[in-house]
mmCIF file of the N, C-alpha and C atoms, coordinates in Angstrom:
data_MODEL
# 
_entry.id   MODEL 
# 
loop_
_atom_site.group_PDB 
_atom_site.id 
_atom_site.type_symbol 
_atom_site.label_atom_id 
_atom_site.label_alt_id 
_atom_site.label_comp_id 
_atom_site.label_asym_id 
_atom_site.label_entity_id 
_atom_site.label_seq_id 
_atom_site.pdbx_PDB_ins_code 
_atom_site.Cartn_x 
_atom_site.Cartn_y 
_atom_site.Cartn_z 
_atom_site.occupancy 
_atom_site.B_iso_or_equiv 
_atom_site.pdbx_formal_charge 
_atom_site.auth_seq_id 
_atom_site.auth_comp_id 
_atom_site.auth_asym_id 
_atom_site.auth_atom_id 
_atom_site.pdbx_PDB_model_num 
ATOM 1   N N  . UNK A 1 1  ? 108.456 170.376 172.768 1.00 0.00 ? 1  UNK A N  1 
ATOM 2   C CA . UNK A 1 1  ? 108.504 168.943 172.897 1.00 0.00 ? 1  UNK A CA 1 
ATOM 3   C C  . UNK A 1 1  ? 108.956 168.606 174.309 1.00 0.00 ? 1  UNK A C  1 
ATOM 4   N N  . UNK A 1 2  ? 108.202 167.783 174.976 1.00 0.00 ? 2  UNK A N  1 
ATOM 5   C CA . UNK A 1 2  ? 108.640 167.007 175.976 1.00 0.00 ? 2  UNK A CA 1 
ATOM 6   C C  . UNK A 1 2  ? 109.563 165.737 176.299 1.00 0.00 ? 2  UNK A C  1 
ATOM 7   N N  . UNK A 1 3  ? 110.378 165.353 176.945 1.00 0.00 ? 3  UNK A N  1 
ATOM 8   C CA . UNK A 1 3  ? 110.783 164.324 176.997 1.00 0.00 ? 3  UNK A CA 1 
ATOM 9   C C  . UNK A 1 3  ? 111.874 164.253 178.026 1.00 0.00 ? 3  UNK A C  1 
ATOM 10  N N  . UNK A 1 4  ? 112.442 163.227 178.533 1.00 0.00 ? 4  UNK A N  1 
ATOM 11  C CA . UNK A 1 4  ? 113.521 162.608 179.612 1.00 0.00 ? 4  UNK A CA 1 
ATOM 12  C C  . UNK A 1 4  ? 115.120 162.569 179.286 1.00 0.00 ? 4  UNK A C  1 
ATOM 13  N N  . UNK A 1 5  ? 115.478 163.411 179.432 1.00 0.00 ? 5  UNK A N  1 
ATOM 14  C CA . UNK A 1 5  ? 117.381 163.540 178.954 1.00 0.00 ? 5  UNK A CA 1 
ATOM 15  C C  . UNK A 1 5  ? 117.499 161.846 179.210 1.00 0.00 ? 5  UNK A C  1 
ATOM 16  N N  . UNK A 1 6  ? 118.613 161.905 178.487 1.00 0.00 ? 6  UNK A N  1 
ATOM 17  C CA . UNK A 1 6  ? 119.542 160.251 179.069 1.00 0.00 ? 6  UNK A CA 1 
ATOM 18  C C  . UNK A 1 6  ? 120.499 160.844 180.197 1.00 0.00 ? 6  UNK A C  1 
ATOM 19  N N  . UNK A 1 7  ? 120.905 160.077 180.891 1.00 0.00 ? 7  UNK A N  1 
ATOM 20  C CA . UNK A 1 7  ? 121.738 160.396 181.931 1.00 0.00 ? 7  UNK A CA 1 
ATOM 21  C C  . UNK A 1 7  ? 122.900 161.055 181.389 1.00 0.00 ? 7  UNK A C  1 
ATOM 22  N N  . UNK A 1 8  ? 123.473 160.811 180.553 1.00 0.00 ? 8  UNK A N  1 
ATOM 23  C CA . UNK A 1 8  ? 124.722 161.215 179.740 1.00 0.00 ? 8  UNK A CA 1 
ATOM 24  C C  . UNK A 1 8  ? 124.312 162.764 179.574 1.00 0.00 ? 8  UNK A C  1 
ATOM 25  N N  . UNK A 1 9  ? 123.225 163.006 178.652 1.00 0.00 ? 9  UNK A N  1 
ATOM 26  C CA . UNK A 1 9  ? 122.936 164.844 178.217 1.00 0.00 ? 9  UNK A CA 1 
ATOM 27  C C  . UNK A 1 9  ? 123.049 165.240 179.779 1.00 0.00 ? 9  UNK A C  1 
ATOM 28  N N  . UNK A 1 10 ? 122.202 164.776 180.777 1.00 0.00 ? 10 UNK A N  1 
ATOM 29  C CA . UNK A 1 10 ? 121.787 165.541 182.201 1.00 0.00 ? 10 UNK A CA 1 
ATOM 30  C C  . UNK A 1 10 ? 123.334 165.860 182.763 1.00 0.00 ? 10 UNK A C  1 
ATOM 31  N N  . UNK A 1 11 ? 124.186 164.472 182.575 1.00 0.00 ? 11 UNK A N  1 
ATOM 32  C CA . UNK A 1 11 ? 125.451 165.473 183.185 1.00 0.00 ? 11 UNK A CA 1 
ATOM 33  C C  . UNK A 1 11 ? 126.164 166.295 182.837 1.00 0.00 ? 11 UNK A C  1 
ATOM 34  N N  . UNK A 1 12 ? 126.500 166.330 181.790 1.00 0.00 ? 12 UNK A N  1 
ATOM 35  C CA . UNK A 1 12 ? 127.306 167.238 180.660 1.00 0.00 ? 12 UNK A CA 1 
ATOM 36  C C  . UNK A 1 12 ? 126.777 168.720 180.226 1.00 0.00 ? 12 UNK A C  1 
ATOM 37  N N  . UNK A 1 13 ? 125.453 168.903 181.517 1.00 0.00 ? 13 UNK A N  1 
ATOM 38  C CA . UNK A 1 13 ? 124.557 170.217 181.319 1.00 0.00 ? 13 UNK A CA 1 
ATOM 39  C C  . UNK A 1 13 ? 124.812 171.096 182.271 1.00 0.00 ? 13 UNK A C  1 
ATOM 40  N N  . UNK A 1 14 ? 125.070 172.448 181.483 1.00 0.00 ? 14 UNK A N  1 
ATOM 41  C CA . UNK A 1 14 ? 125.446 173.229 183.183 1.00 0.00 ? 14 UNK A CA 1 
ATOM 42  C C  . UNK A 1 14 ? 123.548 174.211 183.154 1.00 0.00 ? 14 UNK A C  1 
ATOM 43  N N  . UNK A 1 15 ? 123.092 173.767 184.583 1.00 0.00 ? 15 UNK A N  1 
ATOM 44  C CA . UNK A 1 15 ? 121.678 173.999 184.591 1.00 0.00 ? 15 UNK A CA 1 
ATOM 45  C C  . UNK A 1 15 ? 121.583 175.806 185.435 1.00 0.00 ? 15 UNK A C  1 
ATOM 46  N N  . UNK A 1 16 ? 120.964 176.302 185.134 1.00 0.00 ? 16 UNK A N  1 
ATOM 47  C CA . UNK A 1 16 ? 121.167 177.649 185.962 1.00 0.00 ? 16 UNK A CA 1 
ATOM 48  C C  . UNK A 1 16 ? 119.490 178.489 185.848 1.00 0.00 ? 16 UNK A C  1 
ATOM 49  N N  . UNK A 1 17 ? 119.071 178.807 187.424 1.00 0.00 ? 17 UNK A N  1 
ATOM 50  C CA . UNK A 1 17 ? 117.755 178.967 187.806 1.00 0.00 ? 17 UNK A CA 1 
ATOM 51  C C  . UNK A 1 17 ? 117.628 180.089 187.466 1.00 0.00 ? 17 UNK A C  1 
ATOM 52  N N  . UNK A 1 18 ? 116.243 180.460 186.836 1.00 0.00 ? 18 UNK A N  1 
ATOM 53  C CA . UNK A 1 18 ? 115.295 181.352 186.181 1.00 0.00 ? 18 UNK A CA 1 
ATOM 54  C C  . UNK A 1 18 ? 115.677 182.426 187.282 1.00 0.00 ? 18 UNK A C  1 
ATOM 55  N N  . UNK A 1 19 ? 115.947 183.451 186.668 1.00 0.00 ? 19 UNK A N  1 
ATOM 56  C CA . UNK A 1 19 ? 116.225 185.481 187.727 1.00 0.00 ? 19 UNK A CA 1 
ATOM 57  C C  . UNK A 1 19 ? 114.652 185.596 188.715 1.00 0.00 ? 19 UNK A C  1 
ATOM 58  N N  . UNK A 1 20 ? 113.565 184.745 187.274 1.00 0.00 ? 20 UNK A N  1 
ATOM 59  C CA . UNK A 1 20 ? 112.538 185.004 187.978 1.00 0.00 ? 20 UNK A CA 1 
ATOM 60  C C  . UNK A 1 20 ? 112.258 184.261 189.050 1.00 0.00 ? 20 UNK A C  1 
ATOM 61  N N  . UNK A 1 21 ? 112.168 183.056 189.553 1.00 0.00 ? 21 UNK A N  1 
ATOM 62  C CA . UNK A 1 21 ? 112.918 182.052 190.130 1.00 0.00 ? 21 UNK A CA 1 
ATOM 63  C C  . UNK A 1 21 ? 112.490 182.627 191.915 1.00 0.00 ? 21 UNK A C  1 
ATOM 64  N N  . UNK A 1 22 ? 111.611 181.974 192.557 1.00 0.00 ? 22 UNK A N  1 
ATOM 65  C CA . UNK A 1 22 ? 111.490 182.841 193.784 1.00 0.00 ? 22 UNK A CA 1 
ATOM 66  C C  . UNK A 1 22 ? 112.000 182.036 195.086 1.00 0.00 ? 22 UNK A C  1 
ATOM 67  N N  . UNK A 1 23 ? 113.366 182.640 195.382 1.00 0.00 ? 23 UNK A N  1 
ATOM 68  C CA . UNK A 1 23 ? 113.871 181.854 196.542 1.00 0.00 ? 23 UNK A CA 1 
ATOM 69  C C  . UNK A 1 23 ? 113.513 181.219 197.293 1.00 0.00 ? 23 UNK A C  1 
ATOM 70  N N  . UNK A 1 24 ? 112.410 182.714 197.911 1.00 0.00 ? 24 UNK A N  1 
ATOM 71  C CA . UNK A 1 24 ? 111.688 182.225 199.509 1.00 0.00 ? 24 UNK A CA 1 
ATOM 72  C C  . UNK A 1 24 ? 110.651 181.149 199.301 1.00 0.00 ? 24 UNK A C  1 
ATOM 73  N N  . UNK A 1 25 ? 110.275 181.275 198.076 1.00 0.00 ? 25 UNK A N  1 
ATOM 74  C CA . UNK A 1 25 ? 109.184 179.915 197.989 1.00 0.00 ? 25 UNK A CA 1 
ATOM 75  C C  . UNK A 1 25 ? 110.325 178.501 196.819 1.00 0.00 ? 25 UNK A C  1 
ATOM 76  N N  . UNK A 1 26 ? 110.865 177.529 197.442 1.00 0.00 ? 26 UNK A N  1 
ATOM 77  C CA . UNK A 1 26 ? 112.059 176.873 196.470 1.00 0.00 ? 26 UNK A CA 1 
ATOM 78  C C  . UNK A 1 26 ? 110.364 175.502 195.602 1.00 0.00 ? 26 UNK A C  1 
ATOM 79  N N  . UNK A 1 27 ? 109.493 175.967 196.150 1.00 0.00 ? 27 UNK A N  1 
ATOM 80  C CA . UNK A 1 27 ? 108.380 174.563 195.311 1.00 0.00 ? 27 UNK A CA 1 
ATOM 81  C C  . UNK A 1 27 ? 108.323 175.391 193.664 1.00 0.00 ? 27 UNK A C  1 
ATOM 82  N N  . UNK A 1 28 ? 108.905 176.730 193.121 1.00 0.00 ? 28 UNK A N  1 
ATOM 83  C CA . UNK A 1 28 ? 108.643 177.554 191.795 1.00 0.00 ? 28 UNK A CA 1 
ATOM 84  C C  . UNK A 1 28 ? 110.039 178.086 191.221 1.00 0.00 ? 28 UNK A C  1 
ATOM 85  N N  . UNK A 1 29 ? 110.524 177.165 190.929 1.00 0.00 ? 29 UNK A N  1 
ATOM 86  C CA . UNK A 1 29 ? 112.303 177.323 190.396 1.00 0.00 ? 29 UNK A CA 1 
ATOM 87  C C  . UNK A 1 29 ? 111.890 176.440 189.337 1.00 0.00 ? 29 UNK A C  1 
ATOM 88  N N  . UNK A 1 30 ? 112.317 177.019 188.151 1.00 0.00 ? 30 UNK A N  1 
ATOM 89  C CA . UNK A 1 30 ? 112.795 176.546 186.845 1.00 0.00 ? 30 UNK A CA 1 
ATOM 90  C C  . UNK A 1 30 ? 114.534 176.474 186.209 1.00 0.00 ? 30 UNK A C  1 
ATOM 91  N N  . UNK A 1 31 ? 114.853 175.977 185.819 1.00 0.00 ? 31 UNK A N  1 
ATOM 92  C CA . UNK A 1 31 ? 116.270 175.814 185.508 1.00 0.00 ? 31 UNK A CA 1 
ATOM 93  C C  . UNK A 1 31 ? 116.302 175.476 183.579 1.00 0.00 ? 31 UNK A C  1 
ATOM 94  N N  . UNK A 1 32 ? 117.182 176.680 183.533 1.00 0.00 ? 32 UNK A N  1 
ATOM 95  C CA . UNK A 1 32 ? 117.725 176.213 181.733 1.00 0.00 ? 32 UNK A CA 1 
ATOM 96  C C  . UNK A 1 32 ? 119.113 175.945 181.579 1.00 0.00 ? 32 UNK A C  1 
ATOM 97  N N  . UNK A 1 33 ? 118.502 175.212 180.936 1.00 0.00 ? 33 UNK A N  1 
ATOM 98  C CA . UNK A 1 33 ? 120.657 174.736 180.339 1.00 0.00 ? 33 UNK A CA 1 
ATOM 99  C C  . UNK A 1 33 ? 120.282 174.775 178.849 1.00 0.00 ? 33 UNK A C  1 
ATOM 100 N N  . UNK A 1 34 ? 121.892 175.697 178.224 1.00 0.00 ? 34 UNK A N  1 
ATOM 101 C CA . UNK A 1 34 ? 122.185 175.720 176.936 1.00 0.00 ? 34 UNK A CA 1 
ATOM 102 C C  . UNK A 1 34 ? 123.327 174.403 176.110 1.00 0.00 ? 34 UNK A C  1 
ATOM 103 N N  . UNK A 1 35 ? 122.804 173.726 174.891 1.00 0.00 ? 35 UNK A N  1 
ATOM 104 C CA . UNK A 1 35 ? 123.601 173.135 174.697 1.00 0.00 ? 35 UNK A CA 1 
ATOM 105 C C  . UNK A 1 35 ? 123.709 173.891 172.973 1.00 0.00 ? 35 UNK A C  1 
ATOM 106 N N  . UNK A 1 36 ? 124.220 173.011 172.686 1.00 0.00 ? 36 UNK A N  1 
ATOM 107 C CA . UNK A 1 36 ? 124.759 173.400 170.760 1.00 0.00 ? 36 UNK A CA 1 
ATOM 108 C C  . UNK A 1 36 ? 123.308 173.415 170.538 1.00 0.00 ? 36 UNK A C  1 
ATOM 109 N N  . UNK A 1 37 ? 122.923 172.712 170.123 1.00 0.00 ? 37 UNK A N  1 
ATOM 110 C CA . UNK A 1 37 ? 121.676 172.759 169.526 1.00 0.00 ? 37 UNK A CA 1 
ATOM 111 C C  . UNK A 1 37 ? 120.189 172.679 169.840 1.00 0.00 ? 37 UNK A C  1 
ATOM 112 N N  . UNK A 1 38 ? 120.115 173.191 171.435 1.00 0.00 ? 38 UNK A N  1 
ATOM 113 C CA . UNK A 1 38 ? 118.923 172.770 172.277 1.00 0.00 ? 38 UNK A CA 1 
ATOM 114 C C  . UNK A 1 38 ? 119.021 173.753 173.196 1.00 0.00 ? 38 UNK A C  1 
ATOM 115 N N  . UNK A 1 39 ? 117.551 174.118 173.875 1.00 0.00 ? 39 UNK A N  1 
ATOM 116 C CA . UNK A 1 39 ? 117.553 175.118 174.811 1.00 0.00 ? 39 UNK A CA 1 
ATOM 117 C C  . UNK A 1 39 ? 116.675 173.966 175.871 1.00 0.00 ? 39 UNK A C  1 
ATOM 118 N N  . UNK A 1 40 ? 117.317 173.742 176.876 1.00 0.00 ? 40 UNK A N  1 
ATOM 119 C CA . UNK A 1 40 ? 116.366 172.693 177.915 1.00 0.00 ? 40 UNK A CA 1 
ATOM 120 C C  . UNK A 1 40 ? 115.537 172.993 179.032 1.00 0.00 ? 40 UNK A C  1 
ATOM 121 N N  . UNK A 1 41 ? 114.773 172.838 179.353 1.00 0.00 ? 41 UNK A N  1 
ATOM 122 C CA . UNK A 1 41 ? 114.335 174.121 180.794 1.00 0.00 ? 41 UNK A CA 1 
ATOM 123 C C  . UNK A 1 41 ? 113.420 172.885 181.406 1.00 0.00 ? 41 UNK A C  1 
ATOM 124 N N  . UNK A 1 42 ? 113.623 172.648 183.158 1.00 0.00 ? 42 UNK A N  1 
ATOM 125 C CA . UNK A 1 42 ? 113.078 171.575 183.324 1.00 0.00 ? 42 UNK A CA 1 
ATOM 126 C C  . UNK A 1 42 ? 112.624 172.651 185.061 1.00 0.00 ? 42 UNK A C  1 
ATOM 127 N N  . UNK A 1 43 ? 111.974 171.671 186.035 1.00 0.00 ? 43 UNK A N  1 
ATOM 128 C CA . UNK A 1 43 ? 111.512 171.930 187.050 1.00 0.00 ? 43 UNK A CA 1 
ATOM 129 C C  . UNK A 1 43 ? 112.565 171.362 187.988 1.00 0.00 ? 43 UNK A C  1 
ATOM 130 N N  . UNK A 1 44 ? 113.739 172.207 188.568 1.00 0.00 ? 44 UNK A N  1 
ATOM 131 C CA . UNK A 1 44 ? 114.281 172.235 189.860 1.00 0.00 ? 44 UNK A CA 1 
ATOM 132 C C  . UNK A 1 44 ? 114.148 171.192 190.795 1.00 0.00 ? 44 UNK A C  1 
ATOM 133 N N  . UNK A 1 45 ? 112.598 171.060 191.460 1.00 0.00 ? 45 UNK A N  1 
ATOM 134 C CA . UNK A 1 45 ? 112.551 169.575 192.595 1.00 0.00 ? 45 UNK A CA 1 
ATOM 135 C C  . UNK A 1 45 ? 112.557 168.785 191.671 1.00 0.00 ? 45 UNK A C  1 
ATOM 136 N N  . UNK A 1 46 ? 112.488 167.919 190.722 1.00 0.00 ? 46 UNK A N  1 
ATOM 137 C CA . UNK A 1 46 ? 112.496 167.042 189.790 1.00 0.00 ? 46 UNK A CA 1 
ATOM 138 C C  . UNK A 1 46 ? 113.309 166.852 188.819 1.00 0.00 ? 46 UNK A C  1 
ATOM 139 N N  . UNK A 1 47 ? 114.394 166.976 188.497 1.00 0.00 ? 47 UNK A N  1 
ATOM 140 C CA . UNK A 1 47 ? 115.693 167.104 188.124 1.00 0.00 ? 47 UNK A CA 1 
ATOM 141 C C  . UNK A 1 47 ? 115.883 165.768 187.065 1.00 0.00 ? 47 UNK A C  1 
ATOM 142 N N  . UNK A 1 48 ? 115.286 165.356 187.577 1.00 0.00 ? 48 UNK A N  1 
ATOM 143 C CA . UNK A 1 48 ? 115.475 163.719 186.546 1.00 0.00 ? 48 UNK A CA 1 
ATOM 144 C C  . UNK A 1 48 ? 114.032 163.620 186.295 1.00 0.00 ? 48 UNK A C  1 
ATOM 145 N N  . UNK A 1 49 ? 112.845 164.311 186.116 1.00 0.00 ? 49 UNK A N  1 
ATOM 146 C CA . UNK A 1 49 ? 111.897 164.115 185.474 1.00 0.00 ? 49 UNK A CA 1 
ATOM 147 C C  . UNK A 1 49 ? 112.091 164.935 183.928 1.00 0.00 ? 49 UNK A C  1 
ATOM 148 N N  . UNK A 1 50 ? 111.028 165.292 183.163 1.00 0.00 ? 50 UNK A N  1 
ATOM 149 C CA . UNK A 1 50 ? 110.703 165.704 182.232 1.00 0.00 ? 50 UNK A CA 1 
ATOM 150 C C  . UNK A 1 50 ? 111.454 167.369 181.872 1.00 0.00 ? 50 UNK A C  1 
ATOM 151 N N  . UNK A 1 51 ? 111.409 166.989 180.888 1.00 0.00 ? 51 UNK A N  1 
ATOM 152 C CA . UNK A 1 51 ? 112.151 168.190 180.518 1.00 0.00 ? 51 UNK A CA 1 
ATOM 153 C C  . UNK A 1 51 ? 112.035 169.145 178.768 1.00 0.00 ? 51 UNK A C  1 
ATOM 154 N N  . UNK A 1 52 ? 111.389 169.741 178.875 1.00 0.00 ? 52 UNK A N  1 
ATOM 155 C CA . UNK A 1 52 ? 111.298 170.982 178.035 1.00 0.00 ? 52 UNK A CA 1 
ATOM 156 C C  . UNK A 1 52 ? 112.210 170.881 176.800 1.00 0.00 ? 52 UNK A C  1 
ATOM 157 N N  . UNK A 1 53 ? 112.486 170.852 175.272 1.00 0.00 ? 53 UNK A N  1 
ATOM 158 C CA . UNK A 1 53 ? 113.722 171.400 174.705 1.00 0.00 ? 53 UNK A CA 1 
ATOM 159 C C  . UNK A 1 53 ? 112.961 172.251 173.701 1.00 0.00 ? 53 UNK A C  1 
ATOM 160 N N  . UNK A 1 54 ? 114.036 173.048 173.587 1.00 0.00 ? 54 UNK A N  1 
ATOM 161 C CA . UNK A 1 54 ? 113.680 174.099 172.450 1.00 0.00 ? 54 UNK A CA 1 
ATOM 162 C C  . UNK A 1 54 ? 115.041 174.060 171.281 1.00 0.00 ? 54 UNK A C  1 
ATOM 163 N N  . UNK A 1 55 ? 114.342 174.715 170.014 1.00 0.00 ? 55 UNK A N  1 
ATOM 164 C CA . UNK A 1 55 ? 115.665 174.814 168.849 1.00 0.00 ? 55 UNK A CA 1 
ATOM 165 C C  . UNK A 1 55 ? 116.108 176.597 169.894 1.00 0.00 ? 55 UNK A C  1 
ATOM 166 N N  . UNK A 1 56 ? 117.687 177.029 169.389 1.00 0.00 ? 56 UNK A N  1 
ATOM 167 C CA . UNK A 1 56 ? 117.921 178.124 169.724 1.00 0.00 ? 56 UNK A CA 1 
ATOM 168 C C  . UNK A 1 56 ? 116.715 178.990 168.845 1.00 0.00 ? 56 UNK A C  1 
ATOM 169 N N  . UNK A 1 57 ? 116.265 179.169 167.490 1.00 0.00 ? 57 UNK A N  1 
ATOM 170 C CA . UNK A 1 57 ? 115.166 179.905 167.225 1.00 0.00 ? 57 UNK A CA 1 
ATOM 171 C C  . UNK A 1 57 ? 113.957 180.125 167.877 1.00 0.00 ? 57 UNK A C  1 
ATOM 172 N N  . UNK A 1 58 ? 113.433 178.625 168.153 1.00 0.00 ? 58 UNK A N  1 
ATOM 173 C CA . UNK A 1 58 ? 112.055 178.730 169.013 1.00 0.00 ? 58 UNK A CA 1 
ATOM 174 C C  . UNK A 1 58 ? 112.351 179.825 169.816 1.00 0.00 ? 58 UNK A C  1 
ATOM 175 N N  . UNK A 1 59 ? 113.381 179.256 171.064 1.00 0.00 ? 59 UNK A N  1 
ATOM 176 C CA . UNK A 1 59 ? 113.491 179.617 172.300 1.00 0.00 ? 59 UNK A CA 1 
ATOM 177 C C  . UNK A 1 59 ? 113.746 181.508 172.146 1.00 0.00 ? 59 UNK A C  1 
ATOM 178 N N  . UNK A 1 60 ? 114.449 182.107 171.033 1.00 0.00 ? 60 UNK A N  1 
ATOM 179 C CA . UNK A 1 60 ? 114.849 183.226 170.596 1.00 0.00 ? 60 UNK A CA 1 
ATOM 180 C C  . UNK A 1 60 ? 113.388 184.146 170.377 1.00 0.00 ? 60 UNK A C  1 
ATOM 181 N N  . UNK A 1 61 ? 112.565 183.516 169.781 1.00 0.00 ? 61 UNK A N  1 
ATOM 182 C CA . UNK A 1 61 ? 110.971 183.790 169.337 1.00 0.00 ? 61 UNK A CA 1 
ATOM 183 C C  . UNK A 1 61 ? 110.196 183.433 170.521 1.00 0.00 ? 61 UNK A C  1 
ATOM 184 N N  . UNK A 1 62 ? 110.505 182.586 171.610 1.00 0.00 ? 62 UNK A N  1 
ATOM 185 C CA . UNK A 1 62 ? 109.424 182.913 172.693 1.00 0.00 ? 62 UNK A CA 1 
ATOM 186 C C  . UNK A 1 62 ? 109.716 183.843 173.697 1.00 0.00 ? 62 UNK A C  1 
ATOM 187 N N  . UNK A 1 63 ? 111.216 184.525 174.062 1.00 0.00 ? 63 UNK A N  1 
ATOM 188 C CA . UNK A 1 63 ? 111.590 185.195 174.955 1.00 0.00 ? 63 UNK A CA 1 
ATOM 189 C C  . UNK A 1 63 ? 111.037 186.592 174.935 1.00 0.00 ? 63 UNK A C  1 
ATOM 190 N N  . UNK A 1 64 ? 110.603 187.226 174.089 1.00 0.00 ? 64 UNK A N  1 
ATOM 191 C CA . UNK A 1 64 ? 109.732 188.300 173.396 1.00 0.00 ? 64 UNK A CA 1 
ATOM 192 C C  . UNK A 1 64 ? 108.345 188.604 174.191 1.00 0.00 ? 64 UNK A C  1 
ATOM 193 N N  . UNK A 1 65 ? 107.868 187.292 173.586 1.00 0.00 ? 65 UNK A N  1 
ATOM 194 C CA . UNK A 1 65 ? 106.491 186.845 173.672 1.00 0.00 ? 65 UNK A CA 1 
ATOM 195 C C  . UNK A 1 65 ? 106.051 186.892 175.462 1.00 0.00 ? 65 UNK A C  1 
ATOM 196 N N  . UNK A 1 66 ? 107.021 186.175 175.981 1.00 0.00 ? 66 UNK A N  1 
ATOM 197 C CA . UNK A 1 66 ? 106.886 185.727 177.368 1.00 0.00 ? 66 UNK A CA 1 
ATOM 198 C C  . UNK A 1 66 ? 107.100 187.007 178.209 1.00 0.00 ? 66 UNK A C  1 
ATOM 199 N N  . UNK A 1 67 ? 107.922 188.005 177.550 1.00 0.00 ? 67 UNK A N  1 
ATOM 200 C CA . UNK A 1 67 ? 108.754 189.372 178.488 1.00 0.00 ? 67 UNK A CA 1 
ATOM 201 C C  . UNK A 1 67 ? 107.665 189.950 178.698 1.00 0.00 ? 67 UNK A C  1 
ATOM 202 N N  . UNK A 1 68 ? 106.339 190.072 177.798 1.00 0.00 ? 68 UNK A N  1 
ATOM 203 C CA . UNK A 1 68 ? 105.514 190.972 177.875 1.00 0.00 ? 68 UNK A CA 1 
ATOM 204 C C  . UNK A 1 68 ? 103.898 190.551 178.239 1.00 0.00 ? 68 UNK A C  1 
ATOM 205 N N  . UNK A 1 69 ? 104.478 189.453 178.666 1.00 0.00 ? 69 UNK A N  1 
ATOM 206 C CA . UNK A 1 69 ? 103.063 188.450 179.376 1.00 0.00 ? 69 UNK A CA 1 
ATOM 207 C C  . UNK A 1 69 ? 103.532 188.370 180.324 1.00 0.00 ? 69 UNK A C  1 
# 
């Protein structure tokens, strides 16, 4: 699901960039933040745009999937 944090979730999020995440190029940084009940992952230059959430299961069931693609 897609959608726009409220300002309130965005601050109270500690956001931390993907390992995969490629320095030398900063236009391909992804960032996830964990909360209680949500996995959030949004695009770095856009910080207050759109944003990704997952249940902890989804997100548990795509990390698998993604390691080997």
């Amino acid at each position: 699901m897609m959608r726009k944090a409220s300002a309130g979730d965005a601050s109270t999020l500690q956001w931390f960039k993907s390992s995969y995440s490629d320095s030398s190029n900063s236009s391909e940084c992804v960032e996830v933040a964990t909360a209680p009940d949500t996995i959030r992952i949004r695009d770095s230059k856009n910080p207050d745009g759109p944003q990704l959430t997952f249940t902890p299961t989804t997100w548990a069931d795509f990390l698998p999937y993604a390691s080997r693609h």
